[in-house]
N, C-alpha and C positions, 0 to 999 in steps of 0.2 A: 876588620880594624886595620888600619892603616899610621905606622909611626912613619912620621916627616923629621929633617931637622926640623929646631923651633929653636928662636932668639929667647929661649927663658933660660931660666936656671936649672938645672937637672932636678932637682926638691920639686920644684914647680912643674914639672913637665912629668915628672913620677906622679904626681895628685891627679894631673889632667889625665893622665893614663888609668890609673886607679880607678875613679869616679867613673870614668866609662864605660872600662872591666867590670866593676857593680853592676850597673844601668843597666849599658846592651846586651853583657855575655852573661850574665847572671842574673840579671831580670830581677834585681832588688827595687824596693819602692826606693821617694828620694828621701822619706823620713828616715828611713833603715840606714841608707848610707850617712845620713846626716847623723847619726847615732856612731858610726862605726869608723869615719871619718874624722868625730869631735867638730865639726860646724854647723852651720845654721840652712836651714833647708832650703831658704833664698840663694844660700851662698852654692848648694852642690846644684841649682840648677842652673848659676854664673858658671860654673866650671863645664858642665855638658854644654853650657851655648858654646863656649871660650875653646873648647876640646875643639869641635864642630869646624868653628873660624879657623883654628889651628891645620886644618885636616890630621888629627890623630883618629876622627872619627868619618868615615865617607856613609851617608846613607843612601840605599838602595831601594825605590819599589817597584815590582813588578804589578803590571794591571791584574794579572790574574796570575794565582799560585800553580806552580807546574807548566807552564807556558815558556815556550821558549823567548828568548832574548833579543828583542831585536833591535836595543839599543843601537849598538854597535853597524847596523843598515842604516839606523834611521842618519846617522852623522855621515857616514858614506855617500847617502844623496844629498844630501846639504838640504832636508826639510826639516821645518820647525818642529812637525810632528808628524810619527808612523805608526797607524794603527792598522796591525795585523790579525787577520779574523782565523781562529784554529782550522775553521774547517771550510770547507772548500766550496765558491759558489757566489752568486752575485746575491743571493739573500742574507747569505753568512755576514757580506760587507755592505747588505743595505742595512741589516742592524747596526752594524757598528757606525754607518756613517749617522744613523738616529742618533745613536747616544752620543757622541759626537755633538748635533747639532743641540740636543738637549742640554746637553753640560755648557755647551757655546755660546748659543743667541742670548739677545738681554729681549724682553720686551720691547715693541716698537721700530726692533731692525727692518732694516730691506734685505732681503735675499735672493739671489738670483739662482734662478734653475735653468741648464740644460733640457736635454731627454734622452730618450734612450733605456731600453730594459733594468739597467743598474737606478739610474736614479730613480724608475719605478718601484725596485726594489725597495729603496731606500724611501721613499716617500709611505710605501706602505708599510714599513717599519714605524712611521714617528708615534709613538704613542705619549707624547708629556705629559702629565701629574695634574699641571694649570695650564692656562689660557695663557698664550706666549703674545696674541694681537701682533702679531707681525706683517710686514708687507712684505709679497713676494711676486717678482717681476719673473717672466719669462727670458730668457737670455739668446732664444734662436727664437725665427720662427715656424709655423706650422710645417713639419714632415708626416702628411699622414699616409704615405708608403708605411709607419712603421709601428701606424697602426694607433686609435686614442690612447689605448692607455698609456702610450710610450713618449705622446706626443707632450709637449713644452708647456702649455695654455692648461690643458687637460693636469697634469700635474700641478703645477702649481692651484689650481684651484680646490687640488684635494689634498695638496699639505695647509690649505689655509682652511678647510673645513675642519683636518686635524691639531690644528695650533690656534686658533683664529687670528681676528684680524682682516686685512684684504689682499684682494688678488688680484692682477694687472690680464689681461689677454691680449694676445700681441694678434689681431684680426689681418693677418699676410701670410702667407708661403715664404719657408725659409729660403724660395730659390725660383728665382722669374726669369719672366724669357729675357727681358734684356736692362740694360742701363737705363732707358725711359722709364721703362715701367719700376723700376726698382727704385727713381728719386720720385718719382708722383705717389707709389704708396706710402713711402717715409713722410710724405708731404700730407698723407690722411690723419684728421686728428687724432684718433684714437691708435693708429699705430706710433704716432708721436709722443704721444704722451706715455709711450711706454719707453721708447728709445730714448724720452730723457728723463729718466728713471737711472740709467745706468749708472750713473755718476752718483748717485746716492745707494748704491748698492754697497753693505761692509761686507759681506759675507757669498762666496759662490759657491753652489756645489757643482763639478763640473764630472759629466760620464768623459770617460777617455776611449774617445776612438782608434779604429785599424782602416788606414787609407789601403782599400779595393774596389775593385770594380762595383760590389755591392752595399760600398758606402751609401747610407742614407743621402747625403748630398748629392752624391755624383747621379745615382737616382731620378731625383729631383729633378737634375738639372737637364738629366738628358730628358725627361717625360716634359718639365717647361717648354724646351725648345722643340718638341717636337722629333726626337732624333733617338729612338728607342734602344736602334742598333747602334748608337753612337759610341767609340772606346771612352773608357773612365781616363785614360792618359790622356787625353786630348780637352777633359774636361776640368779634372784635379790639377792641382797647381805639382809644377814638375819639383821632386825628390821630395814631397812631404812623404812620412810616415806617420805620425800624428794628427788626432781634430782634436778638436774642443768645440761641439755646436757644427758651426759655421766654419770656423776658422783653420786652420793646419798650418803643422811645423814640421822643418826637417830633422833631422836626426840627431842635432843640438841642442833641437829647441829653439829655432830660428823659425821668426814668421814667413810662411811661406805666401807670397803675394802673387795671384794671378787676376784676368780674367774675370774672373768668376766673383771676385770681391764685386765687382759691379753688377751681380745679379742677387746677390743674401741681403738677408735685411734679418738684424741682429747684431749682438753688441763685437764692437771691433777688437781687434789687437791692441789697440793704443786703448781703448776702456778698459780692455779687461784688467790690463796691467795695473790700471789705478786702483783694482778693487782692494780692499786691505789684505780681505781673507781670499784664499783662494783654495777648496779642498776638493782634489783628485779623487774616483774612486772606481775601482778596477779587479776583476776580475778573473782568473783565468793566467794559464803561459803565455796564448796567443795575444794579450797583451804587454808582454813582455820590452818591445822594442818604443813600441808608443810610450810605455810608460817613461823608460829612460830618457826616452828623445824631453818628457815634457819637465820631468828633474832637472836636466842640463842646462834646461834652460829657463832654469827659473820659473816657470811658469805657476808651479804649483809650489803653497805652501804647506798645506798637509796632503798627508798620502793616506790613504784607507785602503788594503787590500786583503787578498784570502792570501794562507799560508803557501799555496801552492807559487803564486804570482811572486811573492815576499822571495820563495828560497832560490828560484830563477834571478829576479835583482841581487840577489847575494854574491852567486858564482858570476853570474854578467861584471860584476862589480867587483870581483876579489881582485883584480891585477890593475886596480885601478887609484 
């Protein structure tokens, strides 16, 4: 309980204390107070709204009892919302990002999927109650270095066997040998018709990459071109530390533009940012730097991670 000044009258501002002292610390019904009071039961539950407005009353809930606090991160990175999973693991945060999406989608949304182990994770977390019929577009396309189940088309087909509704397949490689080949397949129907999907996308879920050498993309890119031994520095755009899909940021959260944007096919920098929702979800320490880079810069409006990920952003973030 929390006393503010208050433009009332001290009478009045004793009552609003009083009825709240019942209420919250003593867990009276409002008949009871209404009896002990002398007013009318309408009237004590004007006084707890009126308390409330006042701040003589702040209320607090945690997601789950005994759990730590991590309000106080979540305003630190400046996202709408942070949910932090107790225990440690990309399955700990492919549940959460389920419920998550559960509590989220309306019926009838488009949602955009990444890939990547986490979002499998998450995908094979969604278990809904009902039939959500939603549409869910692929957001990169095919990296099958990383293997079906992880790959973009493949997911999305089995969040929509899990939710119904329909599924988009984006029929391209997230990464071709060069700029021809990359506006001719945009130019093929059925990859078009996915690519303008994006724009009607509310909701993203997006895996948060680590730019290495054993980035799925850079992967890609060297095996498209042919150049197996080829360095990832030479391929990755210079100073990113973050992806999303296709795409990478530097350490701000700044789009990092090379090259290489002329060989991906999937949704850009300039779409992504249209999308409303846009929800992070991660893993691990060694996503630590990525994560931050992609807070900075706005890119993400919710964050989903395991506890261990969460107390790394805290100290990264305490002198901040």
């Amino acid at each position: 309980m929390l006393l503010d000044m208050l433009d009332t009258e001290p009478a009045e501002t004793d009552l609003l204390v009083r009825a709240s002292r019942l209420y919250y610390l003593e867990e009276r019904g409002q008949a009871e107070i209404a009896r002990l009071l002398r007013i009318s039961r309408p009237g004590v539950s004007r006084l707890l709204k009126r308390a409330r407005a006042a701040r003589i009353v702040e209320i607090r809930v945690r997601e789950t009892a005994g759990v730590e606090d991590w309000s106080g991160l979540e305003r630190r990175l400046g996202v709408k919302e942070l949910r932090v999973a107790p225990e440690a693991g990309i399955e700990a945060v492919g549940r959460l990002g389920a419920q998550f999406l559960e509590r989220t989608v309306r019926r009838g949304d488009v949602i955009g999927l990444t890939a990547g182990t986490t979002l499998s994770a998450f995908v094979q977390s969604v278990k809904p109650a009902r039939p959500l019929d939603l549409e869910i577009v692929p957001l990169v396309g095919a990296l099958w270095d990383t293997g079906e189940d992880f790959d973009g088309s493949f997911l999305c087909q089995e969040l929509r066997r899990r939710t119904g509704g329909t599924h988009r397949v984006l029929s391209a490689p997230a990464v071709v040998r060069d700029e021809r080949l990359m506006r001719s397949l945009r130019l093929e129907p059925r990859v078009q018709s996915v690519v303008e999907r994006y724009g009607a996308v509310r909701c993203a879920f997006l895996g948060i990459g680590v730019v290495s050498a054993a980035h799925p993309v850079a992967v890609a890119a060297r095996t498209a071109a042919g150049s197996a031994g080829g360095r990832a520095s030479k391929i990755l755009p210079r100073g990113a530390v973050a992806s999303v899909g296709c795409l990478f940021f530097d350490a701000e959260g700044r789009p990092c533009a090379s090259p290489l944007d002329r060989r991906t096919i999937g949704i850009s920098h300039d779409q992504l940012k249209m999308v409303p929702l846009r929800v992070g979800l991660a893993a691990g320490t060694k996503k630590l730097d990525a994560t931050l880079a992609l807070v900075r810069g706005r890119v993400l409006d919710v964050l989903i991670v395991d506890a261990p990920l969460a107390r790394s952003l805290l100290a990264a973030t305490s002198d901040e």
